[in-house]
C-alpha positions as CSV (number, residue, x, y, z in Angstrom):
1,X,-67.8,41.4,-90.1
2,X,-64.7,41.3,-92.4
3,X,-62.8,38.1,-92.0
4,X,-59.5,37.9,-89.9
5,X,-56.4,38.6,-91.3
6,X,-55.1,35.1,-90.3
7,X,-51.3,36.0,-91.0
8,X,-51.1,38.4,-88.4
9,X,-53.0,36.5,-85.6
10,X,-52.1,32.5,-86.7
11,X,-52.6,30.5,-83.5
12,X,-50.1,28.4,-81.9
13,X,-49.3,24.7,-82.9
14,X,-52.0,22.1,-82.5
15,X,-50.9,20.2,-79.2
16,X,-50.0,16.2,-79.5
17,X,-49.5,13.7,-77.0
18,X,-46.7,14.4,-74.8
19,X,-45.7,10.8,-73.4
20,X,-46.1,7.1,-75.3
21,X,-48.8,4.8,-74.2
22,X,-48.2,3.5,-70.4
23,X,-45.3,6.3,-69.6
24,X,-47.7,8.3,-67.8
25,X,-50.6,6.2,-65.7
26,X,-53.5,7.9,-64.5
27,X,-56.4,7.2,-62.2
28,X,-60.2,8.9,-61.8
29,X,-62.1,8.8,-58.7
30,X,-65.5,10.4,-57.0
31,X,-67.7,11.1,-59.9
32,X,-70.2,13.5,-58.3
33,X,-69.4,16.4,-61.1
34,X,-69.8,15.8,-64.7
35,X,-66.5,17.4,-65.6
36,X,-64.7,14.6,-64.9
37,X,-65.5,13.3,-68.4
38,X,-63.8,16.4,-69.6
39,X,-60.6,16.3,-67.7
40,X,-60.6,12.2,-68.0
41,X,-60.5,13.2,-71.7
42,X,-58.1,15.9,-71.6
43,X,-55.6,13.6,-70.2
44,X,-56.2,10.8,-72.8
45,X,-55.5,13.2,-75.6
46,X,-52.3,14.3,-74.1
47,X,-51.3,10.7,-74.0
48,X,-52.0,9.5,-70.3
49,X,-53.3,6.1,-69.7
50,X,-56.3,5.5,-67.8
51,X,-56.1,2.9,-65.7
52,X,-58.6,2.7,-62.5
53,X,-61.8,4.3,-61.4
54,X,-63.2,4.5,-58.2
55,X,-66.6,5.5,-56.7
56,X,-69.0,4.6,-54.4
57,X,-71.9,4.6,-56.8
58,X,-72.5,1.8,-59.8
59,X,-74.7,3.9,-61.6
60,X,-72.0,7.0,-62.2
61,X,-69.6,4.0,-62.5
62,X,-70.9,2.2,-65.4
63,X,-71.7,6.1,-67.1
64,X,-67.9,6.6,-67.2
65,X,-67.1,2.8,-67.8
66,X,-69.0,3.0,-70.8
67,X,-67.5,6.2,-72.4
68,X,-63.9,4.8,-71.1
69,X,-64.1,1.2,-71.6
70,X,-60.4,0.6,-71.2
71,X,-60.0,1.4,-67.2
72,X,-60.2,-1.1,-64.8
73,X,-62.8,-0.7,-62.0
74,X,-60.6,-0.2,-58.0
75,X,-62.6,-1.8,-55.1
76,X,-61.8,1.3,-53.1
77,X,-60.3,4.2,-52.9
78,X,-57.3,2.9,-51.2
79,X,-56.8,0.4,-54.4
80,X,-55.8,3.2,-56.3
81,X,-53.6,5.2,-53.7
82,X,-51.7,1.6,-52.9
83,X,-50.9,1.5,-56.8
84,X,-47.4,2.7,-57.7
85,X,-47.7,3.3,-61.8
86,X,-50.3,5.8,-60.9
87,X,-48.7,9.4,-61.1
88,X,-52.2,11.2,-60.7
89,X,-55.7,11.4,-59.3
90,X,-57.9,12.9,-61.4
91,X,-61.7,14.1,-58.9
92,X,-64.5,15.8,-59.1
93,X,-66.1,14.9,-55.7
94,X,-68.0,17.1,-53.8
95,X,-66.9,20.3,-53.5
96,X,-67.0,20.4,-49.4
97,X,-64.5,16.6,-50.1
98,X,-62.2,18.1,-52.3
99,X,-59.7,19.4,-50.0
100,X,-59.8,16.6,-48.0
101,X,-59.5,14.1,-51.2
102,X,-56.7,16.1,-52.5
103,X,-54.8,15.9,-49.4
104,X,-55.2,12.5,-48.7
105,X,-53.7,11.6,-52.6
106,X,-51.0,14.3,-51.9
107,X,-50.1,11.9,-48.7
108,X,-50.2,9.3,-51.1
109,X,-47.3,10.5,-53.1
110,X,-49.2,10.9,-56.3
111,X,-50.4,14.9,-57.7
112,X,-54.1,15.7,-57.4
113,X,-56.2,16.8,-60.5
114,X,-59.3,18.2,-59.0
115,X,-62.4,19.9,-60.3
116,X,-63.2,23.8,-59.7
117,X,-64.3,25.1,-57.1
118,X,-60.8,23.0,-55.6
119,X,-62.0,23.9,-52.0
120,X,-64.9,25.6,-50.3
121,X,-63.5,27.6,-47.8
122,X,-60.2,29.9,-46.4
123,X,-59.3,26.8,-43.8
124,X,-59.2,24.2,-46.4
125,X,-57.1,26.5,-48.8
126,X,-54.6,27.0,-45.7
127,X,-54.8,23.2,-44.9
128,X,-54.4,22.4,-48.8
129,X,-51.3,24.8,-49.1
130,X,-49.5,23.2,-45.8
131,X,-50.0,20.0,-47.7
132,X,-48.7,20.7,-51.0
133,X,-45.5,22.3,-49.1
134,X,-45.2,19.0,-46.8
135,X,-45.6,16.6,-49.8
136,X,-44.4,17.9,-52.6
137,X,-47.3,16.9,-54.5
138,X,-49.2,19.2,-57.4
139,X,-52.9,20.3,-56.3
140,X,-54.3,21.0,-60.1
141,X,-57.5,22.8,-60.7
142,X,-59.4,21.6,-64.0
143,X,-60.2,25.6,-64.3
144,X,-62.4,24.4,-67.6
145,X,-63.3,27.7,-69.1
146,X,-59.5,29.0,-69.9
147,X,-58.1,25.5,-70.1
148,X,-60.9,23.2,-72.0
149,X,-62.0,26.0,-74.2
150,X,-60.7,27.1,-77.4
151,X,-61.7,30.2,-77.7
152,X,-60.1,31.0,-74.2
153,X,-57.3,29.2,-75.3
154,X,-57.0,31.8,-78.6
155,X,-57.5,34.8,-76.4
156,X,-54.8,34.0,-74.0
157,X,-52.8,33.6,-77.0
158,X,-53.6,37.0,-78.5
159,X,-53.1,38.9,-75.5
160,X,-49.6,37.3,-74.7
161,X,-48.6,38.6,-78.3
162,X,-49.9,42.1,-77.5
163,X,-52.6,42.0,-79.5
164,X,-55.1,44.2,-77.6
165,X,-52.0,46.1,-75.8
166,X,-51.7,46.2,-71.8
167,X,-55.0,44.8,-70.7
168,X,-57.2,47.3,-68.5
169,X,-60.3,45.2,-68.1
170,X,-61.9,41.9,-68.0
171,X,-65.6,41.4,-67.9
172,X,-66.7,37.8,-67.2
173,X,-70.2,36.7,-67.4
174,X,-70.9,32.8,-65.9
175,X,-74.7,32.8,-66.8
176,X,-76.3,28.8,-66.4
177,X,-79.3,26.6,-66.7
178,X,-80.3,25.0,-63.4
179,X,-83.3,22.9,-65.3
180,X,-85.4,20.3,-63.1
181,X,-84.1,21.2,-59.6
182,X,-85.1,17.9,-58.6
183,X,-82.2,16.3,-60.5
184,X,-79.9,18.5,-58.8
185,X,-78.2,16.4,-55.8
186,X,-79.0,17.5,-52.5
187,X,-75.3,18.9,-52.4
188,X,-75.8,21.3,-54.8
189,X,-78.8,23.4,-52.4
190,X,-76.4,22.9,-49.2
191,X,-74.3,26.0,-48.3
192,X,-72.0,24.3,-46.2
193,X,-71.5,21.6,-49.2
194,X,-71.1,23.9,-52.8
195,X,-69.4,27.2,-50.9
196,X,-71.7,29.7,-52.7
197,X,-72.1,31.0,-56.5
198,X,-68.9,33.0,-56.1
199,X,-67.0,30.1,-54.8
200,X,-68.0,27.8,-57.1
201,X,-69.1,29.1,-60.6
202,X,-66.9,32.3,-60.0
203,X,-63.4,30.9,-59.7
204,X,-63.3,30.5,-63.2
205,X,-63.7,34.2,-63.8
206,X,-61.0,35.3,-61.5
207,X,-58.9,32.4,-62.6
208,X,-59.3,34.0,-66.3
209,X,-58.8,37.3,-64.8
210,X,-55.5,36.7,-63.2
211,X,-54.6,35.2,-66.5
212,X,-55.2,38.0,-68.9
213,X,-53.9,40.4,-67.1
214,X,-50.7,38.8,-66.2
215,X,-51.6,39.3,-62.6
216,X,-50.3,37.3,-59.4
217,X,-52.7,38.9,-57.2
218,X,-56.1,41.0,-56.3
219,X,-58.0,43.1,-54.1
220,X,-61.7,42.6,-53.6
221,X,-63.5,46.0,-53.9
222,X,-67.0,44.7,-53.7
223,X,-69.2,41.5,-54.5
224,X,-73.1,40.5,-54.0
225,X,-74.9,37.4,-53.6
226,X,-78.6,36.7,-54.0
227,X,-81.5,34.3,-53.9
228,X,-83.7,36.2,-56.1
229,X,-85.7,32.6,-58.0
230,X,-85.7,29.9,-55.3
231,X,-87.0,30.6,-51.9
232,X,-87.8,26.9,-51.8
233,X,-83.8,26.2,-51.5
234,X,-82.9,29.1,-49.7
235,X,-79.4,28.3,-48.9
236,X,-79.0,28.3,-53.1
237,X,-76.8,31.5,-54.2
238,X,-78.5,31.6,-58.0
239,X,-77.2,35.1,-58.6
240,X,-73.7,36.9,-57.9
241,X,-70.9,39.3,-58.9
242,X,-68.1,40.9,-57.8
243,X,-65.1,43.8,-58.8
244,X,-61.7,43.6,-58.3
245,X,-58.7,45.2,-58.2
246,X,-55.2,43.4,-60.4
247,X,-52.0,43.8,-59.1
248,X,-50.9,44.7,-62.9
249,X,-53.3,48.0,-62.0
250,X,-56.2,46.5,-64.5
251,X,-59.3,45.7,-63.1
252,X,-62.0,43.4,-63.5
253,X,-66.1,42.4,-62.8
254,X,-67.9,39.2,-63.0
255,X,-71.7,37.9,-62.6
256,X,-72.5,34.4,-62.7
257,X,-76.1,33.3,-62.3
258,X,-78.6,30.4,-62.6
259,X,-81.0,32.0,-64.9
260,X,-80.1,31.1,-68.3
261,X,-83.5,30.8,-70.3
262,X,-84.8,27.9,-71.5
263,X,-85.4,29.1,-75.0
264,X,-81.7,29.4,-75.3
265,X,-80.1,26.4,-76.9
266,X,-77.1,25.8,-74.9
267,X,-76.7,25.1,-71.0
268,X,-75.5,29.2,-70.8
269,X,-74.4,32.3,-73.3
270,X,-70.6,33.0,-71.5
271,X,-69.0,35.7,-72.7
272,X,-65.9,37.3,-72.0
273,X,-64.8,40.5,-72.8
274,X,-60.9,41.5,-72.5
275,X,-60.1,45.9,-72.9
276,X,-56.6,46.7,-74.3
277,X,-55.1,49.8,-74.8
278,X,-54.9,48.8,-78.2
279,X,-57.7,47.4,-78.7
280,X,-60.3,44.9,-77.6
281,X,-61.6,41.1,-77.7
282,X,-64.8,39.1,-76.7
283,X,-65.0,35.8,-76.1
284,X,-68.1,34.0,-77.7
285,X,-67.6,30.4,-75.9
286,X,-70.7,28.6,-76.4
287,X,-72.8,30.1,-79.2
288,X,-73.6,33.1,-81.1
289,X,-76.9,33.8,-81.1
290,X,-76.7,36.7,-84.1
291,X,-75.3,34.2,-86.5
292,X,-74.5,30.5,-87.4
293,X,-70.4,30.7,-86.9
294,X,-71.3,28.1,-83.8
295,X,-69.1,27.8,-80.4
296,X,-65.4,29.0,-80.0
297,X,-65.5,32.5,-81.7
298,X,-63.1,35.4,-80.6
299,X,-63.8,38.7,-81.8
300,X,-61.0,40.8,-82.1
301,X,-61.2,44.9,-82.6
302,X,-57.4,46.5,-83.0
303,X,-56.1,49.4,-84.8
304,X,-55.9,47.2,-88.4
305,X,-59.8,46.4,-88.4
306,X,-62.5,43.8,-87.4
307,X,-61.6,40.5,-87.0
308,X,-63.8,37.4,-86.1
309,X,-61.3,34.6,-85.3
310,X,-62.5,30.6,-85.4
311,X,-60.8,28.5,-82.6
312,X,-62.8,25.7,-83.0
313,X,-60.4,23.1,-83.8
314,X,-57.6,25.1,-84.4
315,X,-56.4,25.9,-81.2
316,X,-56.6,22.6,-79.1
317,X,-56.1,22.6,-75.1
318,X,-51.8,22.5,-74.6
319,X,-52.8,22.3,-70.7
320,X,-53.3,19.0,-70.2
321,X,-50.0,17.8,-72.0
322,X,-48.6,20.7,-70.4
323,X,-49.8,19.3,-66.8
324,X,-48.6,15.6,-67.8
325,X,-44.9,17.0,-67.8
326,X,-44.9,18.9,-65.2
327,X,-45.9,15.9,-63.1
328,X,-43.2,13.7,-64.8
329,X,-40.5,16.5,-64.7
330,X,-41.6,18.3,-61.3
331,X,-42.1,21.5,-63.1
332,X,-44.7,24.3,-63.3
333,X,-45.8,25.1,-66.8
334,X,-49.2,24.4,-66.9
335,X,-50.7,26.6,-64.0
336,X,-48.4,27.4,-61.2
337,X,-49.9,26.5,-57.8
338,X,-49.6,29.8,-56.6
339,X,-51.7,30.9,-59.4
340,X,-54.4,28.0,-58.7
341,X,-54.7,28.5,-55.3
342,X,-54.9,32.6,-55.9
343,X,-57.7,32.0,-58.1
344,X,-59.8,30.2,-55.2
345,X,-59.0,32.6,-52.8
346,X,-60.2,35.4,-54.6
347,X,-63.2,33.5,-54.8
348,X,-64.0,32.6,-51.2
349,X,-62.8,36.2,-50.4
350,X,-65.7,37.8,-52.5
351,X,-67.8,35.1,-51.4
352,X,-67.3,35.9,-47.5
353,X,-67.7,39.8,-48.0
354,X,-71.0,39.2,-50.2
355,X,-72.1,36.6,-46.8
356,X,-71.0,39.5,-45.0
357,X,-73.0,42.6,-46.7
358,X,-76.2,40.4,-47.2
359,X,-76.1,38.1,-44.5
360,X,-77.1,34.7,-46.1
């Protein structure tokens, strides 16, 4: 493929730290996910300091203590909502607590940082949304495959500039790698604790799709769910999709899944793919398996040729420094909250209508 002409699609400014050392204090708590290393990170780069974690568990705690040796260790939970330099919470509990967590920091007086899937169901969105009116306090999604990956970063870029034209389509494919079910925690078999496929892997897709097509809403036309690999954990969703309609008149699909092979050499091949009246873009996030250009790849098809973009390390994730302002300056540049919370309840939406036309 002929190389990009860079001129013409030169990505934004790499993002710096935001705040100096100690202006903005952060805190981590409930460890359950492994993303929390990611959006831990994220702030650190933006220039927060890490000051406390909390959970229940010594093992997960002395994982993270060892890849953040600088935070302090809280006796509880409470240790961390009674401290008044902290300006954030940053979780990834169980997805059934995170509502609960979030509303209970909100209450607190500091913003809430929380993990996708943010909630599991339409009565905790309605019980987080009362609570972000009655506090005042942010309810933040760490929606990691827009925000936390540069290629997604690049696209969102591109299309903003016009690059592809109006946007007509976005196809989103979430496919993973379950391996060893028995390291899996019980949670993640339990209906009633993960939410479903849709709720949970999903809301990443229709968090991008809102994105890219500059929509603030969406209609659910159809979505499917399926146990089609593990009767042994039946309440396990390991396949699902769904289509939707934009309010910018676009459209959009997505499938996520749990059957990544094992002969592929990443945890799952997610692509995106973005239609323009003008042209068209993929996202290659995590590899490419036809060649050797690694992670972070956007290609890029528009009426002056072929062009394979890099991202990796040329892009950088603005979000997080983004985020850190809009906490100290009570603003909304990083991800409205009407935006978050859309994503979500597009996702339990097609995740209740799939419940529906299957009945799991």
């Amino acid at each position: 493929m002929p190389a990009s002409e860079g001129a013409n699609y030169a990505p934004a400014a790499m993002p710096k730290p935001v705040v100096e050392p100690g202006e903005f204090v952060f805190a981590a708590m409930h460890l359950d996910h492994g993303h929390i290393g990611g959006m831990t990170q994220g702030l650190l780069g933006a220039g927060g300091t890490l000051k406390w974690v909390y959970d229940p568990q010594p093992e997960r705690l002395k994982t993270f203590t060892e890849q953040f040796p600088q935070v302090k260790v809280a006796s509880s939970e409470q240790e961390i909502l009674d401290d008044p330099e902290v300006k954030l919470v940053a979780a990834a509990a169980v997805p059934v607590d995170r509502a609960p967590l979030g509303i209970r920091v909100m209450e607190a007086g500091k913003d809430y940082f929380t993990d996708k899937t943010p909630l599991i169901s339409l009565e905790q969105l309605a019980d987080a949304r009362a609570a972000v009116e009655r506090t005042g306090q942010k309810y933040a999604v760490y929606y990691s495959e827009r925000i936390h990956v540069e290629a997604a970063v690049l696209a969102t870029q591109l299309i903003q500039q016009g690059a592809i034209g109006k946007v007509l389509h976005v196809t989103g494919m979430g496919p993973h790698r379950m391996g060893d079910p028995s390291t899996r925690p019980d949670w993640f078999f339990e209906r009633a604790r993960y939410g479903g496929i849709l709720t949970d892997i999903g809301s990443h897709n229709f968090e991008q799709m809102l994105t890219f097509t500059g929509s603030d809403d969406a209609d659910v036309l159809s979505s499917s769910i399926g146990n089609f690999g593990n009767p042994e954990h039946p309440e396990l969703d390991d396949f699902g999709d769904a289509h939707i309609a934009l309010s910018s008149g676009a459209t959009g699909f997505v499938r996520v899944d749990w059957f990544t092979p094992k002969g592929l050499r990443t945890w799952g091949d997610g692509r995106t793919f973005v239609a323009g009246t003008e042209g068209y873009l993929e996202l290659r996030k995590y590899l490419d398996v036809t060649t050797e250009n690694g992670p972070n790849q956007v290609i890029l098809v528009d009426g002056k040729g072929e062009h394979r973009l890099e991202a990796n390390g040329n892009v950088g994730y603005p979000f997080f420094g983004e985020l850190i302002l809009d906490v100290l300056n009570r603003t909304e540049n990083a991800m409205t909250q009407a935006h978050a919370f859309k994503a979500v309840e597009l996702a339990l939406t097609a995740q209740k209508q799939a419940r529906e036309l299957t009945g799991r």
